[in-house]
C-alpha positions in Angstrom: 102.1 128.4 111.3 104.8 127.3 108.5 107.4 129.3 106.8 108.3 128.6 103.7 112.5 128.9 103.4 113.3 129.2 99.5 117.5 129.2 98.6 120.1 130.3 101.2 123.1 129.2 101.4 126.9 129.5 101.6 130.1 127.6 101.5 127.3 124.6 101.9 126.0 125.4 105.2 123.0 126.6 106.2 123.1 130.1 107.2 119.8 129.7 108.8 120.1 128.8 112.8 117.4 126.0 113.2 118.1 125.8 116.8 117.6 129.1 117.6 114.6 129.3 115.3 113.1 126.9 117.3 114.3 128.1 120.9 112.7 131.6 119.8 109.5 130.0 117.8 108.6 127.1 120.4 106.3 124.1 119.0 103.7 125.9 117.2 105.8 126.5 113.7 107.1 124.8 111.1 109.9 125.8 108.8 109.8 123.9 105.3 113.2 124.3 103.5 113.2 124.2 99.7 117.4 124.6 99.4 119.7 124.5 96.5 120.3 120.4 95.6 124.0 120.3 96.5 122.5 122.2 100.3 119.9 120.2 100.5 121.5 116.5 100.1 124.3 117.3 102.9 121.9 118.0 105.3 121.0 115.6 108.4 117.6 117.2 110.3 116.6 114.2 111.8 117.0 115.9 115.1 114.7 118.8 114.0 111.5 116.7 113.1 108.4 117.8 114.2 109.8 121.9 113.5 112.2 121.6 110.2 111.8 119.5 107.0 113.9 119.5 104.1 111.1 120.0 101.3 113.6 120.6 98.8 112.7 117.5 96.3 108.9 118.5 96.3 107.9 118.5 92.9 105.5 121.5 92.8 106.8 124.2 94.9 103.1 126.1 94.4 102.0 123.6 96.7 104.4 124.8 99.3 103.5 128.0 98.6 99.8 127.9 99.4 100.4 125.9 102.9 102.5 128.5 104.1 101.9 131.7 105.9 105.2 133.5 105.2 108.2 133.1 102.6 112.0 133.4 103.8 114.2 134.2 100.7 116.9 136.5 99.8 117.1 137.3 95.8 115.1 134.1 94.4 113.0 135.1 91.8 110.3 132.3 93.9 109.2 136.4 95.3 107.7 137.4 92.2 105.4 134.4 92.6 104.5 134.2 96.3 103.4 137.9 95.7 100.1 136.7 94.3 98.9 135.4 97.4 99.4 138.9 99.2 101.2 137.1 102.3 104.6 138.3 103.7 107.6 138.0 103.2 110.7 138.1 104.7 114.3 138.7 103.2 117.2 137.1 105.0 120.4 138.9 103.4 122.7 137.9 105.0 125.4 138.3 102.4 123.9 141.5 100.9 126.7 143.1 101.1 129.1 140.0 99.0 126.8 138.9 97.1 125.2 142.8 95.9 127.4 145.9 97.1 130.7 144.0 96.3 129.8 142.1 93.0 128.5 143.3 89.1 125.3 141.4 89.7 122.4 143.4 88.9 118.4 143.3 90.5 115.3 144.5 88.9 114.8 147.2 91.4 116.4 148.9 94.2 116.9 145.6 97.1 117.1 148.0 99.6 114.1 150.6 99.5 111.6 148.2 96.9 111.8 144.9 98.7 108.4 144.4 100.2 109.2 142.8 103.4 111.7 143.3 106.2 115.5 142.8 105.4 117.2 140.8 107.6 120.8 140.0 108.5 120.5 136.6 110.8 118.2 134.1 112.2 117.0 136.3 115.5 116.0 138.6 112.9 114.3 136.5 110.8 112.5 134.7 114.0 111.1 138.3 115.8 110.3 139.2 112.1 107.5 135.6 112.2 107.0 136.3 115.5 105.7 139.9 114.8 103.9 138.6 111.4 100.8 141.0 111.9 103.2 144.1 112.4 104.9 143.0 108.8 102.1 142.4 107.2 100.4 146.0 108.5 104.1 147.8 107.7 104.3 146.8 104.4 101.1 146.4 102.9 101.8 149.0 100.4 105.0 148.4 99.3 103.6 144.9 98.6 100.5 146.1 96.9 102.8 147.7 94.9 105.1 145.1 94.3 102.5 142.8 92.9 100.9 145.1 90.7 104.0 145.7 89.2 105.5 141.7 89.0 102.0 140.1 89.5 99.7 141.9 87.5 99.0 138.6 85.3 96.9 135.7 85.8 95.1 136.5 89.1 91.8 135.3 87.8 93.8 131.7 88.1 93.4 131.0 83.7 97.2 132.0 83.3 97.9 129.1 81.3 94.8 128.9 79.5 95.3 133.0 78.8 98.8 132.2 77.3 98.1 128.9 75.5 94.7 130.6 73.6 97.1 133.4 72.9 99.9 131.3 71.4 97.7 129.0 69.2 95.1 131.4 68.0 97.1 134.5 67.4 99.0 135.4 64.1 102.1 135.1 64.1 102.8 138.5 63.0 101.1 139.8 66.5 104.0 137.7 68.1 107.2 138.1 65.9 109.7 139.7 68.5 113.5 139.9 67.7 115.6 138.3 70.7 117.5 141.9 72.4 120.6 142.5 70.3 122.3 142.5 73.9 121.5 138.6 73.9 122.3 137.8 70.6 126.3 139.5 71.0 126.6 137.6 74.6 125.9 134.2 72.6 128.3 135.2 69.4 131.2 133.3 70.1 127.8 130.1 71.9 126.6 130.4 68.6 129.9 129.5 66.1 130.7 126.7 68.2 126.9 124.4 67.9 127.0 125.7 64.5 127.8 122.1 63.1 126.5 119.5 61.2 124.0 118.9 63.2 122.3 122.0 63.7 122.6 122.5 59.9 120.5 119.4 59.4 118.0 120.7 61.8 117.7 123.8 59.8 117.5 122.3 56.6 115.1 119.9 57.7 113.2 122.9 59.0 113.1 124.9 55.6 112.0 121.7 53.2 109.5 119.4 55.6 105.9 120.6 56.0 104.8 121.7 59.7 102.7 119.2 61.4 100.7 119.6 64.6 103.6 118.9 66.6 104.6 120.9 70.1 108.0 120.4 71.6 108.3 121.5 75.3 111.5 121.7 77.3 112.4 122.7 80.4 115.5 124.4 81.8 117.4 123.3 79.1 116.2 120.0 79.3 116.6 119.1 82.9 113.4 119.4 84.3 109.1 118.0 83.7 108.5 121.2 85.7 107.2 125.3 85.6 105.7 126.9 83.1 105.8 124.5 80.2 104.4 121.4 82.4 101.5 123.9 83.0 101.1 124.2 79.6 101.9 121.0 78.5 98.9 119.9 80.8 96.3 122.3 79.7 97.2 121.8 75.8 97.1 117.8 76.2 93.6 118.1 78.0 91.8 120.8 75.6 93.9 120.3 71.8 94.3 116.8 71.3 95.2 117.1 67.8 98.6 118.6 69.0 101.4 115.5 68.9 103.5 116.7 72.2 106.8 116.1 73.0 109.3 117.1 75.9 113.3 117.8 74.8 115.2 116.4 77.6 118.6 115.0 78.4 119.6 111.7 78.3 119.8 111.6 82.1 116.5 112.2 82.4 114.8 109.4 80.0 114.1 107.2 82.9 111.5 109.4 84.8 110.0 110.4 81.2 109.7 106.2 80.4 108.3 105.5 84.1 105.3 108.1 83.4 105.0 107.0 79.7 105.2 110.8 79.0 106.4 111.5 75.2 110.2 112.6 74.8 112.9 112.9 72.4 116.6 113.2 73.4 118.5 116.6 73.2 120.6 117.1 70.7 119.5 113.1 69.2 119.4 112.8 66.0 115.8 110.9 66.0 114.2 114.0 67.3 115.9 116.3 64.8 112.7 115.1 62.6 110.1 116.3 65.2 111.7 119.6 65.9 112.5 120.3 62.7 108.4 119.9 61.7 107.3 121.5 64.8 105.0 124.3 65.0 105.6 125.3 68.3 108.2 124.8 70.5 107.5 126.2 74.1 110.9 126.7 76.9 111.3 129.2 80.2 114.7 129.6 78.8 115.9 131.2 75.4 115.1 129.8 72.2 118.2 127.4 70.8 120.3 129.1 69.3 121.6 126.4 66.7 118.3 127.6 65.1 118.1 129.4 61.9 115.2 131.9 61.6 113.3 129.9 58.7 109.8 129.6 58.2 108.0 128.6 61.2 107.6 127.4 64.6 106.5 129.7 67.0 108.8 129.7 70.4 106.6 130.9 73.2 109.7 131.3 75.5 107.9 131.8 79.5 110.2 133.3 81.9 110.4 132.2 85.7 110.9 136.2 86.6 108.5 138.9 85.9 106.6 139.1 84.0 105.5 135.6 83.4 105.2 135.8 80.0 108.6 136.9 79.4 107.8 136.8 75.4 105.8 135.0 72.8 108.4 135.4 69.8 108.2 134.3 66.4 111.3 131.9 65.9 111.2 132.0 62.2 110.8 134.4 59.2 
């Protein structure tokens, strides 16, 4: 059996006792830990191979998620997703009480009475918790039901991405024009003044007198990643609509990986790709749309969350 263990940690240790897990599980698990970068390149588990492996520079943690029988978080959003497969799960809160009752953060639901696994407080916990899998799974088959229909309810006939990318490139763009929450907009006020340079002036001009072309632009977590959502999308739209010109925004830091699979780029914030942006017709992120933008005439952002729902919003960027 493998576990799946997404996040978890504090001060830079792992809160997670391997050597118990495995003096409770014995030889017939495996624990797979996807960690937080800065957890995951301090950690030495030479001496737990064969029972631990540090996962955490997988590319595609779907993968991970369909060879394992359980998930181990705490409040990752990775939930949301592991709830389409209808396995179980298994919350290890150990600093519920920090990191929820005694801070301003806020969840979509109540942690406590909504979660649809066990919560847990420390690693014998969260190993009688695997060891009694078909109990958990029998307990809280409802509560999961439930949970997925709410946070899950899209894509289960596996055409997610062809669903959204048919959506975004034959609806009108009067069926998609959404306002960003006026909540957002006041949080980025003082954000917004200081990009509001030369630069993004240019952009916006550019925008208002050059004629759209079939041009995507795709970026990822701000321009860090070839990953979630829009790689998905990126993939299905560059096999079925090969008139689109695609291109990913990403940071200079990442150019090399973006040269080594001859995968088409511009630099953010470059000047060259001011031109491409500015006569895009769609520009696709699982973040917020930029707000150096103007709202001018055209593109569309389809902006894809990596919380529920999946499509967070399909917004028209410009008037």
């Amino acid at each position: 059996m493998q576990a799946l263990k997404r996040g978890g940690s504090k001060n830079n240790d792992l809160t997670l006792d391997l050597d118990l897990m495995r003096q409770q599980l014995g030889e017939d698990y495996v624990v797979l830990l996807y960690l937080d970068k800065y957890l995951a390149y301090s950690l030495d588990l030479s001496r737990y191979e064969g029972f631990a492996y540090d996962v955490s520079d997988y590319p595609e943690i779907n993968d991970l998620f369909l060879v394992s029988d359980v998930l181990i978080t705490d409040y990752d959003n990775s939930m949301f997703d592991y709830a389409y497969l209808n396995r179980p799960m298994i919350f290890f809160a150990y600093d519920e009480e920090e990191f929820l009752k005694d801070s301003p953060r806020q969840t979509y639901f109540d942690y406590d009475s909504q979660m649809p696994g066990p919560i847990v407080s420390d690693t014998a916990a969260v190993a009688a918790a695997i060891q009694n899998l078909d109990s958990v799974k029998t307990q809280y088959a409802e509560q999961l039901t439930e949970f997925a229909n709410r946070f899950a309810q899209y894509g289960r006939d596996g055409e997610a991405t062809k669903t959204v990318v048919e959506t975004m490139l034959n609806a009108n763009a009067k069926e998609l024009d959404q306002e960003p929450p006026t909540a957002v907009i006041w949080d980025k006020f003082w954000h917004f003044f200081k990009i509001k340079d030369f630069q993004s002036n240019l952009l916006n001009y550019l925008g208002r007198v050059l004629p759209k072309k079939n041009i995507i632009i795709f970026e990822s977590f701000f321009g860090r990643q070839f990953s979630d959502n829009p790689k998905a999308l990126y993939e299905y739209i560059k096999k079925n609509y090969p008139q689109y010109k695609l291109y990913w925004n990403v940071r200079e830091d990442l150019i090399p990986y973006f040269q080594e699979h001859k995968i088409p780029y511009t630099v953010r914030f470059g000047y060259k790709g001011l031109l491409k942006q500015a006569q895009a017709k769609y520009f696709i992120t699982n973040t917020r749309r930029p707000f150096r933008w103007d709202k001018h005439r055209e593109p569309l952002c389809c902006k894809l969350g990596t919380e529920p729902p999946r499509l967070r919003l399909l917004e028209r960027t410009f008037n």
